[in-house]
C-alpha positions as CSV (number, residue, x, y, z in Angstrom):
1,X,0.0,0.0,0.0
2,X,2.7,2.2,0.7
3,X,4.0,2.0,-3.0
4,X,0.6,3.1,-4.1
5,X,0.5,6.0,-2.0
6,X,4.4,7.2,-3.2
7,X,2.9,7.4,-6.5
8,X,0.2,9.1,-6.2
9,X,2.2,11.6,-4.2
10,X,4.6,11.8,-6.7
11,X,2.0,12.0,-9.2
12,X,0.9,14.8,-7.2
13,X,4.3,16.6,-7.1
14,X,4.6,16.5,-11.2
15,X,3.5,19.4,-13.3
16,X,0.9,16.9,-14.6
17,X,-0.7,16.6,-10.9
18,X,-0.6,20.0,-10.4
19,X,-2.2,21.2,-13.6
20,X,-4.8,18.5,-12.2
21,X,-5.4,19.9,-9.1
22,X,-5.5,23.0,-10.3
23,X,-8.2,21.7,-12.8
24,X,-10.4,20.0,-10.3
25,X,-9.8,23.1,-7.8
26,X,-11.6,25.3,-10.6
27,X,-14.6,23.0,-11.0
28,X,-15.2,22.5,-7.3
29,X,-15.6,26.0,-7.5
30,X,-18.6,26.2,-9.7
31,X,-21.1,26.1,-7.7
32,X,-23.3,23.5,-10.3
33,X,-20.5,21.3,-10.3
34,X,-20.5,22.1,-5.6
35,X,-24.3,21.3,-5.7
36,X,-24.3,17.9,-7.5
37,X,-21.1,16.5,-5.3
38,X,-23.4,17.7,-2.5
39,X,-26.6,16.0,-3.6
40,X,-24.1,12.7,-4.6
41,X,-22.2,12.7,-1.1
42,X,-25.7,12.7,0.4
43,X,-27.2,10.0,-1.5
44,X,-23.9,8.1,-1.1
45,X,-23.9,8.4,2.7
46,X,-27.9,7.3,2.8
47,X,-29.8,10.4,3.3
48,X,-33.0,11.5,1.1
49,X,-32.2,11.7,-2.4
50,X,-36.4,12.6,-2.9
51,X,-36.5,9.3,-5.2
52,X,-38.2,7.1,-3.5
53,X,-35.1,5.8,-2.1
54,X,-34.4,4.0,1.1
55,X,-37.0,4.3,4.2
């Protein structure tokens, strides 16, 4: 596991990771894009998604 996370943190490091993170950073920032994570993370962690979900 620790192999995994050395590359991802050098991944991270690389101007590729960064122009990634700097990418993701600007779409969290919409806030479309911050609504639907919202309504996702919610649905993900079992709370009413208004679908007739889970009771």
């Amino acid at each position: 596991m620790s192999g995994l996370l050395s590359r991802v943190t050098k991944f991270a490091r690389s101007p590729e990771g960064r122009r990634a993170m700097r990418e993701a950073r600007r779409a969290a920032d919409d806030p479309k894009n911050r609504a639907e994570a919202k309504r996702l993370i919610g649905r993900l962690r079992g709370g009413k998604s208004g679908k007739g979900g889970k009771k």
